[in-house]
PDB file of N, CA, C, O and CB in Angstrom:
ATOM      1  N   UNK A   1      43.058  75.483-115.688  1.00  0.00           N
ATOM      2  CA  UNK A   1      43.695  74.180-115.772  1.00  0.00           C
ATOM      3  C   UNK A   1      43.878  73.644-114.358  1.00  0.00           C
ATOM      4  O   UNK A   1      44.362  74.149-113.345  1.00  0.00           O
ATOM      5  CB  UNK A   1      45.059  74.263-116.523  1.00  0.00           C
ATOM      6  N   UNK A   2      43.385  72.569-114.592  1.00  0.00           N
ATOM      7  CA  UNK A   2      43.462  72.062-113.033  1.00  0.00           C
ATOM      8  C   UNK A   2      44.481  70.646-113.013  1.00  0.00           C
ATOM      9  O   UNK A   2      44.574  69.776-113.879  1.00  0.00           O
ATOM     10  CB  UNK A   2      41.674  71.615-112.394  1.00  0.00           C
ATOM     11  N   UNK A   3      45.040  70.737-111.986  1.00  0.00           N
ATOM     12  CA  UNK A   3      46.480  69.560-111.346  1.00  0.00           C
ATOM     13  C   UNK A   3      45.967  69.076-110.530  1.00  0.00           C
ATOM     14  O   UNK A   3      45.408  69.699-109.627  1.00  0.00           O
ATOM     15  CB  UNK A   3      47.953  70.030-110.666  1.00  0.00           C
ATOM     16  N   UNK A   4      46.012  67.903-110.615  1.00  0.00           N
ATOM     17  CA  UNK A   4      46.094  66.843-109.090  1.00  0.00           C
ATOM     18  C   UNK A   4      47.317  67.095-108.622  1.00  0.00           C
ATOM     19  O   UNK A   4      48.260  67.053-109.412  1.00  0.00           O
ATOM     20  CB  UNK A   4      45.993  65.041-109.244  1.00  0.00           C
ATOM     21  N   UNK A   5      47.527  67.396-107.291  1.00  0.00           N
ATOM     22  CA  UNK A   5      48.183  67.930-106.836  1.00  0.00           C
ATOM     23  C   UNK A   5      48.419  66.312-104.968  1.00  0.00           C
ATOM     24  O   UNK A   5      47.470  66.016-104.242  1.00  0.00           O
ATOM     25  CB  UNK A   5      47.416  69.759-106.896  1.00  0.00           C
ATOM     26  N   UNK A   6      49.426  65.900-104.858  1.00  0.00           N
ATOM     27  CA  UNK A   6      49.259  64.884-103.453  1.00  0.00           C
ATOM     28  C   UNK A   6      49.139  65.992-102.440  1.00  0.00           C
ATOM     29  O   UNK A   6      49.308  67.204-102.577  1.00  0.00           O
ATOM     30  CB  UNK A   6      50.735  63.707-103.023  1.00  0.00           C
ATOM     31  N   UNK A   7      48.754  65.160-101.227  1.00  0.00           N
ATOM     32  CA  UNK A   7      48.792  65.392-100.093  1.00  0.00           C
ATOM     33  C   UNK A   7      47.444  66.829-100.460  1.00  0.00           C
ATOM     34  O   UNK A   7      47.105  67.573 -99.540  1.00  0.00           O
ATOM     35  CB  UNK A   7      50.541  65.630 -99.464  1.00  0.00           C
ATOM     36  N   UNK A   8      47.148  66.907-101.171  1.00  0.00           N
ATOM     37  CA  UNK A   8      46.032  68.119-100.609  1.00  0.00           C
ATOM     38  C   UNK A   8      46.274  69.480-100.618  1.00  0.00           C
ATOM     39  O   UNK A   8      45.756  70.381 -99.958  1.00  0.00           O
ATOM     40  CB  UNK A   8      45.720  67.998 -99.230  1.00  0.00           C
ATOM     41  N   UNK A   9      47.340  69.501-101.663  1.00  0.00           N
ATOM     42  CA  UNK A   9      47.955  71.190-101.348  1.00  0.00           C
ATOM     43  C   UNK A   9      46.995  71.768-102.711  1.00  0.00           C
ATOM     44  O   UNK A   9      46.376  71.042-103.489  1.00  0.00           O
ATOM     45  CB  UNK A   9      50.270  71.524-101.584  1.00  0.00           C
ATOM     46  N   UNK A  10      47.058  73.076-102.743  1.00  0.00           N
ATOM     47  CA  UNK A  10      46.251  73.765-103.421  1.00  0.00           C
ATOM     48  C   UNK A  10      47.041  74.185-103.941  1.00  0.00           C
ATOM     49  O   UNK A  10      48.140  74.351-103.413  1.00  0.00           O
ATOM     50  CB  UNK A  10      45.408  74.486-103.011  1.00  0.00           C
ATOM     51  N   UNK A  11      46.662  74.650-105.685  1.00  0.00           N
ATOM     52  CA  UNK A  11      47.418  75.043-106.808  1.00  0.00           C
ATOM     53  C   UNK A  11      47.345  76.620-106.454  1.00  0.00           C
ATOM     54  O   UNK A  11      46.381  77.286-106.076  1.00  0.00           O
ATOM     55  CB  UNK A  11      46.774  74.521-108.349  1.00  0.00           C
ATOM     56  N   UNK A  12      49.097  77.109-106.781  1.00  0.00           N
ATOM     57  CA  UNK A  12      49.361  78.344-106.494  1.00  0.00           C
ATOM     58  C   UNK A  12      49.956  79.158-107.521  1.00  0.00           C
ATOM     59  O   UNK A  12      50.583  80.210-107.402  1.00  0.00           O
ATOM     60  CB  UNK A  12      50.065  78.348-105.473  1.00  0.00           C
ATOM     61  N   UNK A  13      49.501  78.157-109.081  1.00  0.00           N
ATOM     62  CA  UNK A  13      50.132  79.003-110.135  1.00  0.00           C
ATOM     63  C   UNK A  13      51.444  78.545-110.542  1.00  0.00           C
ATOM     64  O   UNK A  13      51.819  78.599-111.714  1.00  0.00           O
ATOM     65  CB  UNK A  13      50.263  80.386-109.698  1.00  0.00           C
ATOM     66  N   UNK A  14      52.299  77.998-109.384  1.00  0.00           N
ATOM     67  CA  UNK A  14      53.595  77.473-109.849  1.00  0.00           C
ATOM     68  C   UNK A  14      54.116  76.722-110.600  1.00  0.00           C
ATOM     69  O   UNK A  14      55.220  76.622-111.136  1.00  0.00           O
ATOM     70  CB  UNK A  14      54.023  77.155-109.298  1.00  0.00           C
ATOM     71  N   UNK A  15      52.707  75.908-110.585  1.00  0.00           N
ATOM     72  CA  UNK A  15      53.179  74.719-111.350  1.00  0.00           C
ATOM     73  C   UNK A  15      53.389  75.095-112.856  1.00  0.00           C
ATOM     74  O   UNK A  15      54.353  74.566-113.410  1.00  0.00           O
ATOM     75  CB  UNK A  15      52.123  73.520-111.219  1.00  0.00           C
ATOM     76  N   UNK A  16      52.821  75.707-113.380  1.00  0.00           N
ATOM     77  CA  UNK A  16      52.532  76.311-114.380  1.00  0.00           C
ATOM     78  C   UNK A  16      54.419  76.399-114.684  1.00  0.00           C
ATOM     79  O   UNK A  16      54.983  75.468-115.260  1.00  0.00           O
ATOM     80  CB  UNK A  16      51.402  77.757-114.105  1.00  0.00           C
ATOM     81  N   UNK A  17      55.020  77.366-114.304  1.00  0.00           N
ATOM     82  CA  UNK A  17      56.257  77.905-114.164  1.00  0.00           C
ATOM     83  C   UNK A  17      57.285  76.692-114.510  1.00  0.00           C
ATOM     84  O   UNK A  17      58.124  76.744-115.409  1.00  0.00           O
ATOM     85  CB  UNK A  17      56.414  78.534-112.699  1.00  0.00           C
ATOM     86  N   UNK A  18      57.052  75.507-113.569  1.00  0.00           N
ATOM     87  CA  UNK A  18      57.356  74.400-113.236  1.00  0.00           C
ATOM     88  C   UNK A  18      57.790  73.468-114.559  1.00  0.00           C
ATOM     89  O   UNK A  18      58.749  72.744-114.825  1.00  0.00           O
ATOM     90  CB  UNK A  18      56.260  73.957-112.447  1.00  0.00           C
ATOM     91  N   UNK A  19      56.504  73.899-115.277  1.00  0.00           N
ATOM     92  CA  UNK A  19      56.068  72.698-116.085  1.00  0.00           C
ATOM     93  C   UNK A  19      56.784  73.653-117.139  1.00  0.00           C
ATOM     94  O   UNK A  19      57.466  72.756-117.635  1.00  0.00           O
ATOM     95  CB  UNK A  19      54.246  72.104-116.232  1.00  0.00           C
ATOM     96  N   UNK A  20      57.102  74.624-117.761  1.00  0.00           N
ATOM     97  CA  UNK A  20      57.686  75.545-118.664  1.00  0.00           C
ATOM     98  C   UNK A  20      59.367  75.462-118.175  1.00  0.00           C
ATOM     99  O   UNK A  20      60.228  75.559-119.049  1.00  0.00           O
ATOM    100  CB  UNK A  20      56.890  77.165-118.511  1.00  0.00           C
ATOM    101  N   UNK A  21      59.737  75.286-116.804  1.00  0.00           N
ATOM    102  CA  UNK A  21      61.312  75.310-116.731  1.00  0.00           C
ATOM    103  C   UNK A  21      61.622  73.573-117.163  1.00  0.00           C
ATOM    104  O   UNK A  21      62.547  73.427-117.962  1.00  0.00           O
ATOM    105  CB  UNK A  21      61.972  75.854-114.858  1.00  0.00           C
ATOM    106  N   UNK A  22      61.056  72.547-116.784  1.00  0.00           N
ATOM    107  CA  UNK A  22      61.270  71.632-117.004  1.00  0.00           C
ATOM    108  C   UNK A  22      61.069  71.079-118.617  1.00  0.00           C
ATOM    109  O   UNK A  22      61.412  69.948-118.961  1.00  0.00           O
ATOM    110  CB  UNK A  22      60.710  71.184-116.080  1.00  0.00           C
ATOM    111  N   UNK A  23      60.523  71.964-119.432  1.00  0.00           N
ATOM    112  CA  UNK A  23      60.254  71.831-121.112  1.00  0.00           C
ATOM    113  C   UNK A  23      61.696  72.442-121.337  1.00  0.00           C
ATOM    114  O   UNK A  23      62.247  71.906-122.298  1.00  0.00           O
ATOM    115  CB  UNK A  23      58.706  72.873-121.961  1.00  0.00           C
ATOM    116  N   UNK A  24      62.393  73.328-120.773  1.00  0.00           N
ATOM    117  CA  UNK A  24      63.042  74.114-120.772  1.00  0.00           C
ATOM    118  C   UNK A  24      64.321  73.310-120.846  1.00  0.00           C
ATOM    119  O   UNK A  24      64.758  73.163-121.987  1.00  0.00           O
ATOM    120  CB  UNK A  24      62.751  74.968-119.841  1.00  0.00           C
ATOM    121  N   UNK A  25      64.955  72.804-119.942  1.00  0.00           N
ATOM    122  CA  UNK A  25      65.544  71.561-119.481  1.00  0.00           C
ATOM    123  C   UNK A  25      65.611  70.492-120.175  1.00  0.00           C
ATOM    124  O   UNK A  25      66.604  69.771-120.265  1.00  0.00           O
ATOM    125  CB  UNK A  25      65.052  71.177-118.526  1.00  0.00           C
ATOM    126  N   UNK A  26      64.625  70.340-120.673  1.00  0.00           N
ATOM    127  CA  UNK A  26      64.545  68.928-121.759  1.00  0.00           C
ATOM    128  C   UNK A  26      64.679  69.510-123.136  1.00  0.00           C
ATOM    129  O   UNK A  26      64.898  68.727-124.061  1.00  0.00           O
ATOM    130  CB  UNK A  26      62.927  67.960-121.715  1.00  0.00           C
ATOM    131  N   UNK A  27      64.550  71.054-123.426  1.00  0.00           N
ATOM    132  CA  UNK A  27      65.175  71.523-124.767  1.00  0.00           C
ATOM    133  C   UNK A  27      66.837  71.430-124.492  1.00  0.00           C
ATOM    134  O   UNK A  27      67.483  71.242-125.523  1.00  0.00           O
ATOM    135  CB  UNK A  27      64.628  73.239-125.189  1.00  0.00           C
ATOM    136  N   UNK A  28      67.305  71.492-123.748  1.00  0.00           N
ATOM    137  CA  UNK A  28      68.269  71.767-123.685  1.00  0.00           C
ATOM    138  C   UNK A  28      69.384  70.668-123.599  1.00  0.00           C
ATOM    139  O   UNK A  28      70.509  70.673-124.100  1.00  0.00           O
ATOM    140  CB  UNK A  28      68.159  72.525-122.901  1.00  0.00           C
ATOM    141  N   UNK A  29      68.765  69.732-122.830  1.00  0.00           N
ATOM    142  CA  UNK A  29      69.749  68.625-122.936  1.00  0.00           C
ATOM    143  C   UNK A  29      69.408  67.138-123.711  1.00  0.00           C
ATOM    144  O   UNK A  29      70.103  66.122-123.689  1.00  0.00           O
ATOM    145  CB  UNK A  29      70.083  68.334-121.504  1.00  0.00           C
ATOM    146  N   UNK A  30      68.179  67.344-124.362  1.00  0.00           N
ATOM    147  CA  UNK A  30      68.108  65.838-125.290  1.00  0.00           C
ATOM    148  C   UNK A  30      68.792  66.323-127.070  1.00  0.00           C
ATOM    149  O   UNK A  30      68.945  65.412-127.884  1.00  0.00           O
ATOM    150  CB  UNK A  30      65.873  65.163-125.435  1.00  0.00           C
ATOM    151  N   UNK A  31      69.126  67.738-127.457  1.00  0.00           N
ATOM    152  CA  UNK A  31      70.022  67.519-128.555  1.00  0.00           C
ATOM    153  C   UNK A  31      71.356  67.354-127.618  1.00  0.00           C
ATOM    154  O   UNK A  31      72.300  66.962-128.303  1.00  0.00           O
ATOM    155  CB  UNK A  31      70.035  68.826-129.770  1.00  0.00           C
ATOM    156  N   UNK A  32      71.625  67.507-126.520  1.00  0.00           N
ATOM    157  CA  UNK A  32      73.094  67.079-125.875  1.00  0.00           C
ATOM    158  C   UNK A  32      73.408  65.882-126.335  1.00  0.00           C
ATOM    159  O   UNK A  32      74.200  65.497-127.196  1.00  0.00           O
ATOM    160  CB  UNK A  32      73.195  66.971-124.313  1.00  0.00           C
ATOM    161  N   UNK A  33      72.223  65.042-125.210  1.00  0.00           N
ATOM    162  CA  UNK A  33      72.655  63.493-125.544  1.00  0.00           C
ATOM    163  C   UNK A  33      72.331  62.878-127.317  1.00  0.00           C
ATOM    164  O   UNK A  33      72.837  61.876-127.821  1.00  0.00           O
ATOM    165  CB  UNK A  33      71.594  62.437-124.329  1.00  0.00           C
ATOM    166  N   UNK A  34      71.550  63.643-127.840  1.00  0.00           N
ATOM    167  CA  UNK A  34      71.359  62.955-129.535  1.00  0.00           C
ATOM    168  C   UNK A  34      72.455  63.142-129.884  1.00  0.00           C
ATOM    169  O   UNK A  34      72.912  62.030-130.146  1.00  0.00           O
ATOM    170  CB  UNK A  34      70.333  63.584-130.727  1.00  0.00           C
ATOM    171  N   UNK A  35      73.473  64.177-130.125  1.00  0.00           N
ATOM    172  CA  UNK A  35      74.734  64.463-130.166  1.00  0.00           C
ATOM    173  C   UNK A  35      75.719  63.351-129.156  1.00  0.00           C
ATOM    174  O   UNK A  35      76.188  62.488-129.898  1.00  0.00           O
ATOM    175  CB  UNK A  35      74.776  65.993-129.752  1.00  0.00           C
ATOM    176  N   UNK A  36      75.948  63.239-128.381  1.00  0.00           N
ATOM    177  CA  UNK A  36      76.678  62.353-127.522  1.00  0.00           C
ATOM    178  C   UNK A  36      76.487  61.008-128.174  1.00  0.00           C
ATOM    179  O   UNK A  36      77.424  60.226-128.017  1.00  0.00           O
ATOM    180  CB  UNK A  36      76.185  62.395-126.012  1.00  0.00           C
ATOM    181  N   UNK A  37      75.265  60.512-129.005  1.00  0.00           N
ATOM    182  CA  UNK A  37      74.926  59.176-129.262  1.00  0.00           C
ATOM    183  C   UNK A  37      75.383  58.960-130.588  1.00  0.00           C
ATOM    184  O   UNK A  37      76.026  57.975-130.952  1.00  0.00           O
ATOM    185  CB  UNK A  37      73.487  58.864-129.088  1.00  0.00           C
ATOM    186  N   UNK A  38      74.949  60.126-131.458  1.00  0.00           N
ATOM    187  CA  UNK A  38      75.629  60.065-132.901  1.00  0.00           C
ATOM    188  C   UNK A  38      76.771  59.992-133.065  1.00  0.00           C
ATOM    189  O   UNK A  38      77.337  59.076-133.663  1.00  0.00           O
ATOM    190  CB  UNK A  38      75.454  60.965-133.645  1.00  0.00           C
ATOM    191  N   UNK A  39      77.424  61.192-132.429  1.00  0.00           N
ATOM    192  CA  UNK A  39      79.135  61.184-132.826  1.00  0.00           C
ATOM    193  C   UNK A  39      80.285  60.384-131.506  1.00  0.00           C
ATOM    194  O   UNK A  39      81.448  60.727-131.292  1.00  0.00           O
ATOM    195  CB  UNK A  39      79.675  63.195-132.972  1.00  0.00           C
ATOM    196  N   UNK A  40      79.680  59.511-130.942  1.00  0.00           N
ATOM    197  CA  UNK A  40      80.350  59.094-129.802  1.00  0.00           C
ATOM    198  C   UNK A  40      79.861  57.240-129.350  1.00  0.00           C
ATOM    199  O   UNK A  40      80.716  56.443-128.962  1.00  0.00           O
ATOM    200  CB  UNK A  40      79.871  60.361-128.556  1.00  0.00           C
ATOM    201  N   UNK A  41      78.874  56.990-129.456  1.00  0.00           N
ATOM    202  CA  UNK A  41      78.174  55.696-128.731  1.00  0.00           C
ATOM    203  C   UNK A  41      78.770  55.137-130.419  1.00  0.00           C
ATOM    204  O   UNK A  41      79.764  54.504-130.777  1.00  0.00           O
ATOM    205  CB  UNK A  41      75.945  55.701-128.083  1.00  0.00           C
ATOM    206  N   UNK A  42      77.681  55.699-131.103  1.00  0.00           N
ATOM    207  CA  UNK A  42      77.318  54.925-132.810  1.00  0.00           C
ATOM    208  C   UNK A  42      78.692  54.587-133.397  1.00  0.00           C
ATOM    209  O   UNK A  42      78.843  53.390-133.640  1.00  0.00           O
ATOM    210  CB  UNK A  42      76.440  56.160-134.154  1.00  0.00           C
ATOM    211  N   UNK A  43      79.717  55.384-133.673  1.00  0.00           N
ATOM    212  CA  UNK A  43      81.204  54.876-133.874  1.00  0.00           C
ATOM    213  C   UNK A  43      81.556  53.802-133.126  1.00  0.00           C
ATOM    214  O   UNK A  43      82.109  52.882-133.729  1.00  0.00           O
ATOM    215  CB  UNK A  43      82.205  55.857-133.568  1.00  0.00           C
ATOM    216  N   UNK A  44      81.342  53.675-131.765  1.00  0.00           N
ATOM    217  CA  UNK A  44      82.031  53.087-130.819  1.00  0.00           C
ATOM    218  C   UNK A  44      81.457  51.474-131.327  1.00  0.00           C
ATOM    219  O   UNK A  44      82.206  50.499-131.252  1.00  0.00           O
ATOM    220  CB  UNK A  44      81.669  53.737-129.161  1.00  0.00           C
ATOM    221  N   UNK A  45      80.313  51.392-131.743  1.00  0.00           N
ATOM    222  CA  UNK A  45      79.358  50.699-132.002  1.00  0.00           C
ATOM    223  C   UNK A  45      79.841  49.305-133.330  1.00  0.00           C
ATOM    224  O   UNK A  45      79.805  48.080-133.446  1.00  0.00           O
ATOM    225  CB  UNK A  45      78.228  51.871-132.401  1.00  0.00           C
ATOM    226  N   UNK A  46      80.274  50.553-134.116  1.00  0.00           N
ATOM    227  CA  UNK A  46      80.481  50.451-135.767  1.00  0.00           C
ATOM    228  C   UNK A  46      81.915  49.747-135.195  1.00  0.00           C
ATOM    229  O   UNK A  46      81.893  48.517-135.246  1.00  0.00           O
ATOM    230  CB  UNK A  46      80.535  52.221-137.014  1.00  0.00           C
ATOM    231  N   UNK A  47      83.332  50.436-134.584  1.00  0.00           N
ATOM    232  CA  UNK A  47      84.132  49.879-134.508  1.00  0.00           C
ATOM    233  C   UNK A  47      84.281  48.653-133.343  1.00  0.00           C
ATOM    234  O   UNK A  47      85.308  47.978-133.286  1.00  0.00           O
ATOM    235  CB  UNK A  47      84.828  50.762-134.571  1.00  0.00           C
TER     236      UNK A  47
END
């Protein structure tokens, strides 16, 4: 798998890592905010 990568640096495998902590991260905090929006925004909304 190949990355365009700026400036010219050469792929060292990390990205790989990178791209799995940041899936990681986004499991973790978009049921946060779906939660924050349902039981908190949407009431606020209604009343």
């Amino acid at each position: 798998m190949q990355l365009n990568l700026p400036f010219g640096r050469k792929s060292t495998g990390n990205e790989v890592h990178l791209v799995g902590r940041r899936f990681m991260i986004l499991a973790a905090v978009i049921p946060t905010v779906v939660f924050y929006v349902v039981w908190l925004i949407v009431p606020m909304g209604y009343s």
